[in-house]
N, C-alpha and C positions, 0 to 999 in steps of 0.2 A: 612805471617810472622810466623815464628815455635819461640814457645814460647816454653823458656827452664826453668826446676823450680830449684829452686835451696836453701838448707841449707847452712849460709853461718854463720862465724863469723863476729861481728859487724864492725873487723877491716879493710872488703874487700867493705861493703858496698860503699864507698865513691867512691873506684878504679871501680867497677861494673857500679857505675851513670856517672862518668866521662868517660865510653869507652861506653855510651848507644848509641851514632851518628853510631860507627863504629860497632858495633853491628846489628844497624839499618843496616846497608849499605850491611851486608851480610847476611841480613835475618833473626836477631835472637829476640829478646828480652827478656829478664831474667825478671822473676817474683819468690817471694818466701819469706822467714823468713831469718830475722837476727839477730843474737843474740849471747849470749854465747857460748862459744864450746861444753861446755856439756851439754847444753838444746840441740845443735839442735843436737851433736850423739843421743841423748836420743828420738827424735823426728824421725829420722832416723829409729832405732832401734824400735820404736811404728807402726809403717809402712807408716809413712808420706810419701805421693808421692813425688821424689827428683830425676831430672838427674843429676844434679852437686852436689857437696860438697867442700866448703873452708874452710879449721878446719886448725888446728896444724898438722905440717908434722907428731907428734908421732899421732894424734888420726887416721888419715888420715891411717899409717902403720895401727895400730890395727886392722880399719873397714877395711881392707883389707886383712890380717888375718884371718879376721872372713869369710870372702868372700863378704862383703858387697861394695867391690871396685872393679872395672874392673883391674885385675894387667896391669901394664905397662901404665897407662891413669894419674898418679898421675906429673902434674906439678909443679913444685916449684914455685910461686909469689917473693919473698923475706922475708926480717927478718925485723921484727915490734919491737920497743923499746915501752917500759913505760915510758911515761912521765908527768910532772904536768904542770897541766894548771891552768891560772886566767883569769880574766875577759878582753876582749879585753879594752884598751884602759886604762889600768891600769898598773903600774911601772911591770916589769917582775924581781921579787925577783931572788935572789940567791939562788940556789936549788943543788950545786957544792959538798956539803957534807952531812954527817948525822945530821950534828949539825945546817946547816944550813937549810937542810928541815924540823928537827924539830921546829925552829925558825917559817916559814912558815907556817906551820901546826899548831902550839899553836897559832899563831895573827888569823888565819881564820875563818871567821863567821860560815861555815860552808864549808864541804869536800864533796865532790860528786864521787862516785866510782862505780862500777858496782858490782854485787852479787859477794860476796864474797865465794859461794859455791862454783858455777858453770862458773865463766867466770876469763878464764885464769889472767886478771890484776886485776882484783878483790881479787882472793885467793892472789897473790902476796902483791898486796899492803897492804890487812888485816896482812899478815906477816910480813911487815915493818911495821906497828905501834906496834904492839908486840912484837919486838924488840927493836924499840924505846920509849918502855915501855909508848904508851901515846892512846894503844886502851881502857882502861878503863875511861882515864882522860877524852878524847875528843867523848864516846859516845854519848852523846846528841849532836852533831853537825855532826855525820856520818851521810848520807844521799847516801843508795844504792840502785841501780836501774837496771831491770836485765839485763841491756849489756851498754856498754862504751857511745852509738852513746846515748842512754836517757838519761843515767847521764850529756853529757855536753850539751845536751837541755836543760836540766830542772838545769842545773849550769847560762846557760847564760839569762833563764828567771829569774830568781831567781835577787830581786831587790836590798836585800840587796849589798853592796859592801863588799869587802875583800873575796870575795868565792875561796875557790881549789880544783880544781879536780884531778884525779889520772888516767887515763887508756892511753891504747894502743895509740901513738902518731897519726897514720892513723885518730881516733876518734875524736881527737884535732883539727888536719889540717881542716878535711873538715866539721868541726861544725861552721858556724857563732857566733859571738859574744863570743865566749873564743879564749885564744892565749897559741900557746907553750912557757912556761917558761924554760925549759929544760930537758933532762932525769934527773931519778931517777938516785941517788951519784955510782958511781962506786959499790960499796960495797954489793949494792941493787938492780943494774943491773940485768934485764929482757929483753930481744932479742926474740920473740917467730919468727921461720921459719912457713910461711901458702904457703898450699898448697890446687891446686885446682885437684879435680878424679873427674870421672864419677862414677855414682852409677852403683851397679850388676842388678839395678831393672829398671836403667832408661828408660823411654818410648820412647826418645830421644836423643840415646846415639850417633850419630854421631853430633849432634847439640850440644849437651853439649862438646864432644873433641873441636868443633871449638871452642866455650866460652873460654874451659881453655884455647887451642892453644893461643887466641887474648890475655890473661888475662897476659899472661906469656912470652909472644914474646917480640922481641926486638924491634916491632914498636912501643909498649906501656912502655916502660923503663922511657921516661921521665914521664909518667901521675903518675907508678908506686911511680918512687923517690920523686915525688914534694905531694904526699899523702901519704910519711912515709914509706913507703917499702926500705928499705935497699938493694942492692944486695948482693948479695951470695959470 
């Protein structure tokens, strides 16, 4: 078995475990870090050993720019929406406008989001309560964590009732115990494209082309769609 390592955003996590059979079957196994987009360039860029990387198609261009991507090896996955999540088995609020996700947002016990520095729905959503003038009101109930897939673990352990979460809908789908409530209002709309390259450094770079080959083929469209990936 060639074990491929790979930096990924938290939002591919889910698509990676659900093609691990078909992965098996031609040899491969991926092992590696998930998380924010800009921890894992930034881990990348530290010298962390990586064949693969699945970031945002712009960070994906950059490190490729830099020379940190094999040109021509960058696939496209599809486009990831933001969306909020509650507790499974709990009414799914109206989240259709600004007024009505601030409605949602004020009754919440508490909010669950990912770092707001560093991971792509994190910075977003921190700017939709900033807008909706209610990031001062509701700090003592933000609770952020550094990537999407922790924040709605630690949403769906969390005993209280009334919790919400905020990040990449990919994160929602394959989290037991939260439910997608719907995207964020038009207005507030976030679509991020991820794509997956082979690194300049990887040890494994024909194994890591097959991963993204598999990740982004059309045999994997439906695992893609049914875990939040949009097509192009």
């Amino acid at each position: 078995m060639q074990t491929i390592q790979v930096l990924s955003g938290g939002a591919a996590q889910g698509l990676v475990a659900a093609l691990e059979r078909q992965l098996a079957e031609r040899g491969l196994a991926v092992t590696g870090t998930f998380g924010a987009v800009g921890a894992m360039r930034d881990k990348l860029l530290a010298g962390q050993a990586c064949d693969l990387l699945v970031l945002t198609e712009a960070l994906v261009r950059e490190l490729e720019q830099q020379g940190r991507v094999v040109p021509g090896s960058a696939r496209p996955l599809g486009r990831v929406r933001t969306g909020v999540a509650v507790k499974s088995g709990e009414p799914l609020p109206s989240v259709g406008s600004a007024g009505e996700l601030a409605a949602v947002l004020q009754r919440a016990s508490a909010i669950y989001f990912p770092d707001p520095v560093k991971a792509t729905a994190g910075i977003h959503f921190m700017g939709v309560l900033k807008t909706l003038g209610l990031d001062r009101q509701l700090a003592d109930r933000l609770r952020t964590f550094p990537n999407g897939a922790t924040a709605m673990r630690e949403m769906a352990a969390d005993p209280q009732p009334g919790t919400v979460g905020c990040t990449q809908v990919t994160e929602i789908l394959y989290t037991p115990g939260v439910q997608l409530a719907g995207g964020l209002p038009k207005e507030f709309e976030l679509a991020t494209v991820y794509t997956a390259a082979v690194t300049s450094t990887a040890s494994q770079p024909q194994g890591a082309r097959e991963v993204a080959e598999l990740l982004a083929s059309d045999a994997a469209r439906a695992v893609r769609q049914a875990g939040g990936f949009d097509p192009l």
